[in-house]
C-alpha positions as CSV (number, residue, x, y, z in Angstrom):
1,X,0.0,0.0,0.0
2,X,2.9,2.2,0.9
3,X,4.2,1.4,-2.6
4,X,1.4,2.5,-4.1
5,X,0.9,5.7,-2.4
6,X,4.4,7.1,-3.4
7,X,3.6,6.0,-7.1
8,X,0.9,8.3,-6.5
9,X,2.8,11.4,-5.5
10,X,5.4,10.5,-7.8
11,X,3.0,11.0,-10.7
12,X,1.5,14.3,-9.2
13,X,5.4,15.5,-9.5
14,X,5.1,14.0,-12.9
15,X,1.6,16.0,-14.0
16,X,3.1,19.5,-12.0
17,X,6.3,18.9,-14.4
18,X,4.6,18.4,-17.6
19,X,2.5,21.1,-17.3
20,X,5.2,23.2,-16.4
21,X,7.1,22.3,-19.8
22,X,4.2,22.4,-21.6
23,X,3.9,26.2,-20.4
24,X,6.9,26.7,-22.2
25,X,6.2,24.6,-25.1
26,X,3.0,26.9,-25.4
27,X,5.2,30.2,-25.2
28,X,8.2,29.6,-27.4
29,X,6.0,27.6,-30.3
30,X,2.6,28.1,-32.4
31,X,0.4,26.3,-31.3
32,X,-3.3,26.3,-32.4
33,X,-5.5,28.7,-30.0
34,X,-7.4,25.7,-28.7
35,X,-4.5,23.8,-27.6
36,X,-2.8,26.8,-26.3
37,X,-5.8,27.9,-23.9
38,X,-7.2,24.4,-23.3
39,X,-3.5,24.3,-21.7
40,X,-3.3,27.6,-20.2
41,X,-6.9,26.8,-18.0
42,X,-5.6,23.4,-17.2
43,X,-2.4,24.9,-15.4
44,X,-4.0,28.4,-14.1
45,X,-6.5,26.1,-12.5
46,X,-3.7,23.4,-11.0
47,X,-2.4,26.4,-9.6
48,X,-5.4,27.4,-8.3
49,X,-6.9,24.2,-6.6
50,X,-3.9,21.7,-6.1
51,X,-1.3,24.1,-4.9
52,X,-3.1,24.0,-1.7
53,X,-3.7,20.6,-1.8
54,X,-0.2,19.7,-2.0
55,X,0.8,22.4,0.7
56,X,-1.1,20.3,2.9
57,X,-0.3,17.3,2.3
58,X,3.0,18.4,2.6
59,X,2.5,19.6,5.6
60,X,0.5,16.4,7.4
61,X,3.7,14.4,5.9
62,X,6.1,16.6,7.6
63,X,4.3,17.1,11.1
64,X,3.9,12.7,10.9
65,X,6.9,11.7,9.6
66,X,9.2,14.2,9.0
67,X,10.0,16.2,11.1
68,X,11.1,14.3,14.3
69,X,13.7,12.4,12.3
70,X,14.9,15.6,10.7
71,X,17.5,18.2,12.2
72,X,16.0,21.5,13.3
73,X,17.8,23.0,10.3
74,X,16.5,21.0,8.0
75,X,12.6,21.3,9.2
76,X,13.3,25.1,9.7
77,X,14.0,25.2,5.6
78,X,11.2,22.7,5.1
79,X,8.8,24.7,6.6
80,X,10.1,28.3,4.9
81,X,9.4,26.5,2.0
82,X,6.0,25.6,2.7
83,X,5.4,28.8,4.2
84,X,6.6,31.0,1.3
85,X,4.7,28.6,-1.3
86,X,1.4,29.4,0.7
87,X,1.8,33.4,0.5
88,X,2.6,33.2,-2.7
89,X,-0.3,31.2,-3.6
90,X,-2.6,33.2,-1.1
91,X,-1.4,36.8,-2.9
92,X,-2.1,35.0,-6.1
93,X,-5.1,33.8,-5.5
94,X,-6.6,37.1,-3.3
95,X,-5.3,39.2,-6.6
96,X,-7.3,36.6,-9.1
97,X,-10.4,36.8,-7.0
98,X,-10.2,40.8,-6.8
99,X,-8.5,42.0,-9.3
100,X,-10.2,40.0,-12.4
101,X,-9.8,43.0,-14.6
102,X,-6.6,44.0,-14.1
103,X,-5.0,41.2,-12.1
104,X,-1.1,42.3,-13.1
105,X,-1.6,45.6,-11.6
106,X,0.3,44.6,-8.3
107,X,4.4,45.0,-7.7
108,X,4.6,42.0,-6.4
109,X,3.9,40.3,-9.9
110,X,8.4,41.5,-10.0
111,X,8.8,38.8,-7.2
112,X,6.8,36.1,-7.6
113,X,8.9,34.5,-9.8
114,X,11.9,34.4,-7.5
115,X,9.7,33.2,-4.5
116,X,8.4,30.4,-5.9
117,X,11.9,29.3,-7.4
118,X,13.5,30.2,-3.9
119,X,10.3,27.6,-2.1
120,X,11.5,24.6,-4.9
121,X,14.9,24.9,-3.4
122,X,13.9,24.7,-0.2
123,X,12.0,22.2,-0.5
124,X,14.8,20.0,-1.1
125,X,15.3,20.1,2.8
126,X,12.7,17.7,3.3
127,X,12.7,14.8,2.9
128,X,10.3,11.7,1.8
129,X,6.8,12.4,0.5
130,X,6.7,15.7,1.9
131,X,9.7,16.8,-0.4
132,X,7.7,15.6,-3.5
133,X,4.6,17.2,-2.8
134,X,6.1,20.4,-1.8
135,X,8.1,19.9,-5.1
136,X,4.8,19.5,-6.8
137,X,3.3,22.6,-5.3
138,X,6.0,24.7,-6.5
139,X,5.7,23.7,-9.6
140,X,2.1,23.7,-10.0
141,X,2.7,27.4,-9.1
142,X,5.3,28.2,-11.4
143,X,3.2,26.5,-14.3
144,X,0.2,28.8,-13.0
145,X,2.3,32.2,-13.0
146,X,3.4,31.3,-16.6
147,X,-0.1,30.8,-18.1
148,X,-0.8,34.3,-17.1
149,X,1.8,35.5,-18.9
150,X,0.7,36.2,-22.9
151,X,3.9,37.8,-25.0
């Protein structure tokens, strides 16, 4: 059963991934509009609904498992990941749900970028299934700020 269950998380770090690169596929190549906003939904709304999810999962893994077998320096980076994935996501989402107009009308749009790339890192501090769904958070976000972004 245990098996099984990190199969699963393995493939959510699989689904975040590919739909991070096909983001990018999306931006760099033309592709017909269909494709291209059938892909940017699917992403905008990972971000939107599993980001959470993942965070607290994450979480419940770390508290469980975690973080007694961990050194305090270790959790301490594990949790400033978790903790800077979650205002990020939080900011996003409050700006998406007020600001539907205008939603790049914000400064902190210059640093979002950088925090969620800065929360991946982190995230390497921890260890076991908590790593992979924090992982998988942060790249559910990072897929989610880059189908915003239209050139």
């Amino acid at each position: 059963m245990k098996a099984l269950a990190d199969g699963f998380w393995k493939l959510t770090l699989l689904v975040a991934a590919l739909s991070l690169a096909a983001i990018w596929y999306v931006q760099g190549n033309l592709v017909p509009g269909g494709v291209e906003t059938t892909i940017r939904v699917f992403a905008a709304w990972l971000g939107c609904f599993g980001v959470p999810l993942l965070l607290t999962f994450a979480y419940l893994s770390w508290v469980r498992v975690s973080r007694p077998a961990l050194p305090v320096w270790r959790s301490g980076l594990g949790l400033a990941s978790m903790t800077v994935l979650s205002g990020d996501w939080l900011i996003r989402t409050g700006m998406w749900v007020l600001l539907p107009t205008h939603p790049r009308s914000l400064v902190f749009d210059s640093l979002e970028g950088p925090a969620v790339l800065t929360a991946a890192l982190l995230a390497f501090a921890l260890s076991g299934r908590a790593r992979i769904q924090a992982l998988a958070g942060a790249l559910c976000m990072m897929a989610a700020l880059q189908a915003e972004g239209y050139f």
